[in-house]
N, C-alpha and C positions, 0 to 999 in steps of 0.2 A: 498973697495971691500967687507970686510965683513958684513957693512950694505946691502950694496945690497943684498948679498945671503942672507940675513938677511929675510929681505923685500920681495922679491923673492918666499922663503919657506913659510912664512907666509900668503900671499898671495894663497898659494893653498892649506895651509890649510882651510881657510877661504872656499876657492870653493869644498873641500871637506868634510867639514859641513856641508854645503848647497849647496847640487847638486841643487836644484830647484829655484838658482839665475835666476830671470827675468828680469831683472832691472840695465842697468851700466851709471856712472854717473862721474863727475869731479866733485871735490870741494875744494873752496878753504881752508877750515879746516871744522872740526870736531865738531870742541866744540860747536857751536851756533848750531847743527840741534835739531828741534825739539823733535824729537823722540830718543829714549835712543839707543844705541850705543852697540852691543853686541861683539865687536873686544876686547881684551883683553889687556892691558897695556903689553909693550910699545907701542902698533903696531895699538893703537886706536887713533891715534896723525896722523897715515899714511891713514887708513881704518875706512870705516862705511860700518855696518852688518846689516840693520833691517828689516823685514819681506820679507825676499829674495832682497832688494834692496842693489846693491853692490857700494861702493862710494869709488874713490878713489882721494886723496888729491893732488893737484899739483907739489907739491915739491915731492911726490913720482915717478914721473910719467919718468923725467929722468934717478932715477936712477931701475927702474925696464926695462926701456928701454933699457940701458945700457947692462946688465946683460945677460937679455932675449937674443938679438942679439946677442951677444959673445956667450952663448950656443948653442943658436942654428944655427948659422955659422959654430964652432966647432964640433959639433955633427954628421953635417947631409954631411959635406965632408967628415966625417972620418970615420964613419959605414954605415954597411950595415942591416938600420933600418927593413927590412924583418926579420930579426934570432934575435937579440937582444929586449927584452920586454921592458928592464931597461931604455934602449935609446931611446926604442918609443916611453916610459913615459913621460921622460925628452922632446924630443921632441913635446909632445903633451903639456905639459907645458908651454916651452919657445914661441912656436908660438899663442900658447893662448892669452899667455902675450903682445906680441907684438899685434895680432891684435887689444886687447882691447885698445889699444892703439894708432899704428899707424895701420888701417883699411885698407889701401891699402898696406900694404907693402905684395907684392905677391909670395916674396920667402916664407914669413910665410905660406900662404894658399897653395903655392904646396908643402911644407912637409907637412899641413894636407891631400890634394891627396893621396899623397907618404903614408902617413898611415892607410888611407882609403882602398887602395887597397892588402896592406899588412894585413889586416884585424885586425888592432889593433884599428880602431876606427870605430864606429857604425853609417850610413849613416841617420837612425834618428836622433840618440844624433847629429848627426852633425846639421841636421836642424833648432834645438833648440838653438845650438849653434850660428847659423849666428842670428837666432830669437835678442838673445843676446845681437848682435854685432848691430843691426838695431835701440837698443832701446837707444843707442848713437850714431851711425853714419849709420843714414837711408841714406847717398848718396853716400854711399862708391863703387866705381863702383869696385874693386875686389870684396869686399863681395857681391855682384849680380852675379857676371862672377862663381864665386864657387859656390853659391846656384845653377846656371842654370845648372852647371857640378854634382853636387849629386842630381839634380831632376833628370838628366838623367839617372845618373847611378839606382837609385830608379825606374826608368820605365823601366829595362830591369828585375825585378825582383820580380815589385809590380803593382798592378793596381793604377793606377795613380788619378785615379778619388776619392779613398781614400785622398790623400793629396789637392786637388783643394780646396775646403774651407778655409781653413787655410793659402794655399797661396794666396788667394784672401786679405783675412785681413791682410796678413803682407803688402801685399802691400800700401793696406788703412791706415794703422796705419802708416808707411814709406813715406807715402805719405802726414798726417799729420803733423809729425813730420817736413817735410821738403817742403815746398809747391813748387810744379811744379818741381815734383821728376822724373827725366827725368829717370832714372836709373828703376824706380820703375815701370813705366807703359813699360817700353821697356821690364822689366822681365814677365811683365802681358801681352802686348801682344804674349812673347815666347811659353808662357802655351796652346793658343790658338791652336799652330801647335800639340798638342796632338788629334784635332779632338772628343773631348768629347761630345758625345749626348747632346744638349739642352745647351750648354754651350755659345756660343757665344750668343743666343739670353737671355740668362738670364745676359749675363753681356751690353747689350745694357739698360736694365731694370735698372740695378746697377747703370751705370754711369752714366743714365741722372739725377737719384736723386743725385748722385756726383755733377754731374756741378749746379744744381739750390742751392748747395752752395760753391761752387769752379768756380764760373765763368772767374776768370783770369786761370783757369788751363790749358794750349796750350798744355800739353800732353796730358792730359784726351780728349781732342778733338782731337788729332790723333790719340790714343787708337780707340775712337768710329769710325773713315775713315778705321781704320783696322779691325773693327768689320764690316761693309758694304762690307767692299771688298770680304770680306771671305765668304759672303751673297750673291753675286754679281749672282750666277746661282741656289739662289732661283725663284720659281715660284712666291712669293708676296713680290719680291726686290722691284718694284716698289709703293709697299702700305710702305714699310720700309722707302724708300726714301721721299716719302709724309709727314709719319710720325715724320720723323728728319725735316722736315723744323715745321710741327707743334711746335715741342719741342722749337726751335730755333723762332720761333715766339712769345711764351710766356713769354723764359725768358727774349728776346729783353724789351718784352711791359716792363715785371717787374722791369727791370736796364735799363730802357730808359735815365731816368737823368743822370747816370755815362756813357753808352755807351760802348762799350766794342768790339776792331777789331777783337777781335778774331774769334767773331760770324760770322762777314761779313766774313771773310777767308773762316770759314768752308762753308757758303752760296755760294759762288764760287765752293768749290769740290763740292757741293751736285750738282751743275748745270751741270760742267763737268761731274761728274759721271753718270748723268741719262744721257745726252747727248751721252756721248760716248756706254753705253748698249743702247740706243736706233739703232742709226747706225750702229752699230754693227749686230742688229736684221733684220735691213730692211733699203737696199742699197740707197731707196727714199727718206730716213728719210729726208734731207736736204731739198728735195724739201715739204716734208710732214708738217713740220716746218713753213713753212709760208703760208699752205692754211691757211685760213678764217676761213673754215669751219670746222680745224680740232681742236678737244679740248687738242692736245699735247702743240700749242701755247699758251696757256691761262696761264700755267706755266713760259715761258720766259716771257711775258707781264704783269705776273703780280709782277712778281721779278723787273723788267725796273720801275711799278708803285710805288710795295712797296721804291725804293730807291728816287723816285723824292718824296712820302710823307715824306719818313724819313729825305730827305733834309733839312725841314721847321723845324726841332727840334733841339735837341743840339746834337745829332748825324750826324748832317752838313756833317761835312769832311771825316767820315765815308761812309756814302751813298752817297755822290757823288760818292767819288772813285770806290763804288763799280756798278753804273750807269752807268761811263765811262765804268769799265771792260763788263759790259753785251753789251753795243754798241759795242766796239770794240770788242768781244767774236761774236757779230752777223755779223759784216762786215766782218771778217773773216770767217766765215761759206759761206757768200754771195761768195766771190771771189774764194772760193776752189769751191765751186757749180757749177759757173760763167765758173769756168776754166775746170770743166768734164764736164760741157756741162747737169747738174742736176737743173737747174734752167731756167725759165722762161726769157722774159724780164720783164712781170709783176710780176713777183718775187722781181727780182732788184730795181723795180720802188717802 
């Protein structure tokens, strides 16, 4: 027990030497890092200090766990953390501890709430702090659920478009760290419902240079279906939606050798999508769809074309499948037509 408290104390002393830790890390000792070791004997055996980067040793990691829980279990049924300073401290301590450690444990993050709102902790330094917590555990879905709860609380009292940059990059860097960070794009697209001037179409601009090096990324590709949607009652939707099968054209050509379904997925919404804002606009569309002469077809025929050429490549099984859906996507259109009475028989034929 006494090591732990030991451990414990030492441990914020160390974070209170360096409030401007960026950096948290596991290891499994001390003695082999490269760079010198500014923790002080005994406690350099547990802890590495070096240029804000905080490391902590395995065999510490139990018993700081230990310790941290038992405080803060103790603490926070027994006080009433609003009047006492001493115990918010402790509090703000213990659940430090613990998240650095275990990430999801979410009793720790609502007594950081719980302290938030008693205003004994600071709704920036908080930010910093999840910052923190991302630069070891980018997929911790509490520490996203908290960050989305003190963005809010920050947008009832700050303009928000001040913080957008920065949460754009944690996400990037979260997103890094963890690839096909599901956590990570679900918090980016929450940001979106803030409505910021020019925002959504600058992050359409962002993620397609994302994806031409994240091509297995299947969030980043329904980030961008929620950027389009959101776009969905612009006036030049329909040049956006052009534009996404561009993007998707190129980087097909450029990963044609590995191939990649994801693309074909998002090629299906983009067809649905335009499809359904088209009908949506004009009741004839169905029938508008299979004149000759009108240039909305040239789009379905040549999506039916692009998958009978991609057949002949090693994206094969790709592009069929996706040739069946557009036939079956047409014969279906045909019979709903068929059956309001919106179609021809030379239609059918």
């Amino acid at each position: 027990t006494e090591l732990r408290r030991e451990l414990f104390n030492a441990l914020q002393n160390l974070i209170r030497k360096d409030p401007d830790i960026n950096e948290l890390g596991f290891l499994v000792s001390t003695e082999q890092t490269p760079n010198p070791n500014s923790v002080p004997s005994p406690f350099s055996q547990y802890f590495f200090l070096y240029e804000h980067k905080l490391g902590l040793t395995y065999k510490s990691l139990p018993l700081l766990c230990s310790f941290a829980k038992e405080l803060l279990l103790r603490l926070n049924q027994a006080v009433d953390v609003s009047f006492v300073s001493d115990v918010a401290e402790f509090l703000n301590q213990s659940s430090r501890t613990l998240v650095f450690i275990i990430s999801d444990h979410y009793v720790a993050w609502n007594v950081r709430k719980k302290l938030i709102l008693s205003g004994h902790l600071n709704l920036r330094d908080e930010l910093k702090f999840v910052d923190l917590i991302f630069t070891k555990h980018p997929k911790s879905s509490e520490a996203w659920s908290h960050r989305r709860w003190v963005i809010l609380q920050l947008s009832t009292c700050s303009n928000i478009s001040e913080f957008l940059q920065h949460e754009i990059e944690i996400c990037e860097s979260s997103s890094e760290r963890y690839k096909r960070n599901y956590y990570a794009w679900s918090y980016r697209t929450f940001l979106l419902t803030f409505g910021i001037d020019g925002h959504i179409r600058r992050e359409l601009k962002l993620t397609e240079k994302w994806m031409e090096n994240h091509v297995t990324d299947n969030s980043a590709l329904h980030f961008r279906r929620a950027l389009l949607k959101n776009l969905e009652s612009e006036k030049d939707i329909y040049a956006l939606i052009e534009a996404e099968f561009h993007f998707l054209n190129r980087t097909m050509e450029f990963y044609k050798e590995i191939g990649n379904e994801l693309f074909w997925i998002h090629r299906r919404f983009l067809i649905q999508f335009w499809v359904d804002l088209k009908n949506r606009e004009d009741s004839r569309f169905l029938q508008m769809i299979f004149d000759r002469e009108n240039e909305e077809e040239i789009s379905v025929l040549n999506e039916l074309e692009r998958a009978m050429v991609m057949s002949k490549t090693d994206q094969k099984r790709q592009a069929v499948n996706y040739g069946a859906w557009i036939l079956s996507w047409i014969f279906g259109y045909l019979k709903k037509g068929n059956e309001d009475g919106q179609l021809s028989k030379s239609h059918l034929l």
